[in-house]
C-alpha positions as CSV (number, residue, x, y, z in Angstrom):
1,X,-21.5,-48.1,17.9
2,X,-22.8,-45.9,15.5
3,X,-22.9,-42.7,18.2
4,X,-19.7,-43.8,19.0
5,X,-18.4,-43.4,15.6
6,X,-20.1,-40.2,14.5
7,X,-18.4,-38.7,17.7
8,X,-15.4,-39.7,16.9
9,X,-15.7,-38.4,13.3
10,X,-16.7,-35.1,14.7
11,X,-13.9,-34.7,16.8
12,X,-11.3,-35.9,14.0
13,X,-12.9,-32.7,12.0
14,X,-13.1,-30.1,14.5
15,X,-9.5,-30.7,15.4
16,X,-8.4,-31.2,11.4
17,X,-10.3,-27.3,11.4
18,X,-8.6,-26.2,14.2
19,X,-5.1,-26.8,13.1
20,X,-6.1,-25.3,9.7
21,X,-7.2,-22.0,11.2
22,X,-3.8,-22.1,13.2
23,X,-2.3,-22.8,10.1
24,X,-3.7,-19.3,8.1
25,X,-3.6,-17.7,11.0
26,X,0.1,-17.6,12.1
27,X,2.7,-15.8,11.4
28,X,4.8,-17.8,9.2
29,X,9.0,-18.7,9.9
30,X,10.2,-17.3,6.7
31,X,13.1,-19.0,5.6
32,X,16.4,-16.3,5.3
33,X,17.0,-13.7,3.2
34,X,13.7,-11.9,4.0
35,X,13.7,-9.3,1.4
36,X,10.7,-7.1,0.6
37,X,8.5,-7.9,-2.5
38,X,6.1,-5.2,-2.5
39,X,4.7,-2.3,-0.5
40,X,1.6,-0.5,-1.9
41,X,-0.2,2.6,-0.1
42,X,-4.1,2.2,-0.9
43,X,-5.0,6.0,-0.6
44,X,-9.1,5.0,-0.3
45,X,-9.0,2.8,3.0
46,X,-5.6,4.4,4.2
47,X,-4.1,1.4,4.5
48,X,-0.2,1.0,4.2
49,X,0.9,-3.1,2.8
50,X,3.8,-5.1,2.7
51,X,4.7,-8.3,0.8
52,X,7.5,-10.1,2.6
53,X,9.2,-13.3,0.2
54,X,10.9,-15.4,2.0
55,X,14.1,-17.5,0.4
56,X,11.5,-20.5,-0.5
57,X,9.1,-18.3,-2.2
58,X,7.1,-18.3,0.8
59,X,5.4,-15.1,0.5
60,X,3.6,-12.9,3.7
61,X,1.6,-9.8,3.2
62,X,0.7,-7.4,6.2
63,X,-0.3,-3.9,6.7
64,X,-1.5,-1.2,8.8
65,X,-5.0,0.1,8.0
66,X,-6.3,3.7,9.4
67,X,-4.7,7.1,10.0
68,X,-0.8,6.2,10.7
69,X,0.0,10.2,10.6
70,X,-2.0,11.1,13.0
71,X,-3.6,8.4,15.0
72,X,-1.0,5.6,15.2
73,X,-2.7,3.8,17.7
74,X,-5.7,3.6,16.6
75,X,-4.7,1.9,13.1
76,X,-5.4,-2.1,12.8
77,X,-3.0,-4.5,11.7
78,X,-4.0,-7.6,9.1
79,X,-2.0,-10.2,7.6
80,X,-2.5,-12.7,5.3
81,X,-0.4,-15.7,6.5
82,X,-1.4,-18.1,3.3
83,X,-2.4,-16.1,0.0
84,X,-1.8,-19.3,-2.0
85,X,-3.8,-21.7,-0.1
86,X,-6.0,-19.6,1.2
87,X,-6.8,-15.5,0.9
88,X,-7.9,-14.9,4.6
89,X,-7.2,-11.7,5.9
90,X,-6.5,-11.8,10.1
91,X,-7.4,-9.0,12.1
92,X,-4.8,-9.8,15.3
93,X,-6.0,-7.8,18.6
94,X,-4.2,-4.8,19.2
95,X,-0.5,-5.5,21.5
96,X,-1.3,-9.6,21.0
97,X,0.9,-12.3,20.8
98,X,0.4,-12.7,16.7
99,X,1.0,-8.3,17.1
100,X,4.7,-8.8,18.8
101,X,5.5,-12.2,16.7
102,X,5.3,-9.6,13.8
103,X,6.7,-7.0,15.1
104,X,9.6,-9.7,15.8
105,X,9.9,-10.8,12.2
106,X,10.0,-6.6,11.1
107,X,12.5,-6.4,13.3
108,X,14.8,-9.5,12.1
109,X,14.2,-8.1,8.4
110,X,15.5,-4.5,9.4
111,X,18.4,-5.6,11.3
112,X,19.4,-8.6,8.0
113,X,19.1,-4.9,5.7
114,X,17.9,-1.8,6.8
115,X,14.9,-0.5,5.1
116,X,13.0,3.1,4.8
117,X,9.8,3.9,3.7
118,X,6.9,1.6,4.2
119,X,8.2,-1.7,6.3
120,X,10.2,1.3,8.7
121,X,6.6,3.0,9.4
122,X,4.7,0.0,10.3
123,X,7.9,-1.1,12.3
124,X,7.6,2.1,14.4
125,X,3.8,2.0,15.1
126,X,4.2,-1.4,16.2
127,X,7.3,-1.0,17.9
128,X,5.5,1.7,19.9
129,X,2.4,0.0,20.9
130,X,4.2,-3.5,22.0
């Protein structure tokens, strides 16, 4: 009885962690008007950041980290699904699912309002890898 109910225990928390990971590590349905917060340019690791509000408050930061001039390819994306709950940055694999769902929601915020500079750039990069 007592196996029987640390096992269940165990599995109650290992699927309670695994829907938490999902949960910082998706790319979150931002409710409309998307409008850009912030974008920042951090000249030291080279990497290029935008914050992303959503109507609710909701707030999404992603970015591109590495050379995007000249090696485009090469550069990582991160987001940070959560930064109230939860300050995890997620490396996605390069052209993965959580790579297009982002590209996806770029491409919904420049089609709502057409955007230059920083949100344009990582839209390209993306939008030529995918």
């Amino acid at each position: 009885m007592i196996k029987s109910l640390a096992l269940a225990t165990l599995l109650v928390l290992l699927i309670a962690f695994l829907g938490f990971q999902y949960y910082i590590t998706s790319v979150p349905d931002l409710a409309e008007p998307v409008s850009v917060k912030e974008t920042r340019f951090i000249k030291q690791d080279k990497s290029l950041l935008i914050t992303l509000r959503g109507h609710e408050g909701r707030h999404f930061t992603l970015g591109l980290r590495g050379d995007i001039d000249n090696e485009p390819e090469e550069t990582a994306l991160f987001f940070i699904s959560n930064p109230d709950l939860v300050p995890y940055v997620y490396w996605p694999g390069l052209r993965s699912n959580d790579e297009k769902r982002v590209l996806e929601l770029l491409e919904d915020v420049i089609e709502k309002e057409p955007q230059d500079g920083a949100i344009s750039r990582i839209h390209e990069v993306l939008k030529r890898r995918n």
